[in-house]
N, C-alpha and C positions, 0 to 999 in steps of 0.2 A: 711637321712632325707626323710620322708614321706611329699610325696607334698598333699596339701589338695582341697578340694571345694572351699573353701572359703579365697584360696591364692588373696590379695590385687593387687599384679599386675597382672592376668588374670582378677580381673573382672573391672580393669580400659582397657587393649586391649577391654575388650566386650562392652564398652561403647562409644569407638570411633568408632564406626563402620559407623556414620552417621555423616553431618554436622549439626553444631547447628543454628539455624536463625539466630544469630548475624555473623555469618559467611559467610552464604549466605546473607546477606542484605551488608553486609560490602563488599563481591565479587562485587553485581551491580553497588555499589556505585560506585567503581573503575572502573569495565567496562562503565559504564554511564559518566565518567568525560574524560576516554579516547577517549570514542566516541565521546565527544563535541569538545574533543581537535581536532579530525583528521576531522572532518566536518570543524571547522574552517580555520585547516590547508588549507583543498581543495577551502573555498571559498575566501581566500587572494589567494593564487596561480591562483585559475580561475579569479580575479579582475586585475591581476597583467598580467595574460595571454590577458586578453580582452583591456586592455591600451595600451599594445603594439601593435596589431592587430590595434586600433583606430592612433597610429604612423604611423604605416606602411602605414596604405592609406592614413595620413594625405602627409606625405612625397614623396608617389608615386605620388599625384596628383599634388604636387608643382613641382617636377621632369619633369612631363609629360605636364605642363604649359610652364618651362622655357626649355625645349628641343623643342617644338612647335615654340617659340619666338626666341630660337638661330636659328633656320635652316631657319627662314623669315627674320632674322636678317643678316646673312650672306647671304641670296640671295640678299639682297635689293641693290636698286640702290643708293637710298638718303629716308635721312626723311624727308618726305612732310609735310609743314607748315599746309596745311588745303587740306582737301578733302572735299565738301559737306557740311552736318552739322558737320562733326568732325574736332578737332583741337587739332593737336599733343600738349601737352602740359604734366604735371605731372598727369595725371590720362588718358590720352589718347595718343596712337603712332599712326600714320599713317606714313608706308611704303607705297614707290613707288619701287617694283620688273620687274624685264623685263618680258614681256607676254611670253606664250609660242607659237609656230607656230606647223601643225600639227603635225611633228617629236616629238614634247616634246622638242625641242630648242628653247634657248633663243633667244628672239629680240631685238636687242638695242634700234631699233626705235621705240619700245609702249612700255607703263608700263599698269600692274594690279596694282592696291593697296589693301593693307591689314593693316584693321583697328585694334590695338586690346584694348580694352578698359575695363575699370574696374569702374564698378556700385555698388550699391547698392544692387543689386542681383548675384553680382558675375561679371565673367571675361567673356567677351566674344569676339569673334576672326569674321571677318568680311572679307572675300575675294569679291573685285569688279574687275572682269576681263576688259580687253578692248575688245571693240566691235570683233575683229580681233583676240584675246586669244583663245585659246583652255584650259586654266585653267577653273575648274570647280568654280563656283558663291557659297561663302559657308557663312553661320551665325551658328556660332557654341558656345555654352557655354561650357566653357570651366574648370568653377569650380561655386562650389555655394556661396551663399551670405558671406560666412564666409573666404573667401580668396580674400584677394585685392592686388593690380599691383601700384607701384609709379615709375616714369619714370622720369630721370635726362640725360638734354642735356650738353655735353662739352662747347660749343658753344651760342650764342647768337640766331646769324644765323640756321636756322634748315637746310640750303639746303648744308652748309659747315660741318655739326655734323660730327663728327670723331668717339665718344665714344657718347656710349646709357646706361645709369646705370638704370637696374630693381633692383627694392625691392618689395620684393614677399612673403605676410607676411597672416599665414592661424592661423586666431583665435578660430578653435575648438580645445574645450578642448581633449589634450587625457589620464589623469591623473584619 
């Protein structure tokens, strides 16, 4: 058999040589929907990344509140009823801790006290040395307005308290 010019299957090969626009249009489509897919994908991942990042320092700075409050907690000598204007009570502690003398030892005989209270604008930590201390004078915030401090005594008596219960409770969101 004599092949011809005009053989039907050469001139369907000669015809596909190119794509047809319903082809290329129907390509973008599909590239275009995956592309929305994998943008969305990276902006749940990066919402999801950025939540836990807002944990992490929510949690660090409760951490670094109540490690402040145990190592004044375990210095302390007793919880003082009232110092000044402050009054140990469920929003406010005052510790009385032993001064220190120039060595960096403790005194039996003087106390500093260390206030640490919790406002409306946050937590703040308050050292009054005695005249005789070598402990440094500090007012320090300690967190901002969105973390608060509630303090529960064992006791009736503050100068007998055995046990000091903190709840240490921080309302930003990190979700």
């Amino acid at each position: 058999m004599k092949r011809t010019r005009d053989n039907p299957v050469r001139r369907l090969r000669h015809r596909q040589r190119g794509l047809t626009l319903i082809e290329v249009v129907t390509a973008m489509g599909i590239v275009a929907v995956a592309g929305t897919l994998l943008v969305r994908a990276y902006m749940v991942t990066y919402k999801g990344i950025d939540a836990q990042h807002a944990k992490l320092e929510q949690m660090s700075t409760v951490r670094s509140v109540l490690w402040r409050l145990k190592c004044d907690l375990r210095a302390a000598a007793e919880v003082a009823p009232t110092f000044r204007t402050y009054q140990s009570g469920e929003r406010t502690l005052v510790l009385e801790v032993p001064a220190l003398d120039a060595q960096g030892r403790a005194r039996a005989d003087r106390r500093d006290r260390v206030v640490y209270e919790s406002t409306p604008t946050g937590v703040t930590r308050l050292v009054v040395p005695d005249a005789e201390s070598t402990r440094p004078a500090a007012r320090q915030t300690l967190t901002g307005k969105a973390t608060t401090l509630a303090f529960a005594y064992d006791g009736t008596d503050l100068r007998d308290c055995a046990l000091v219960t903190v709840h240490i409770e921080d309302k930003r969101r990190s979700d």
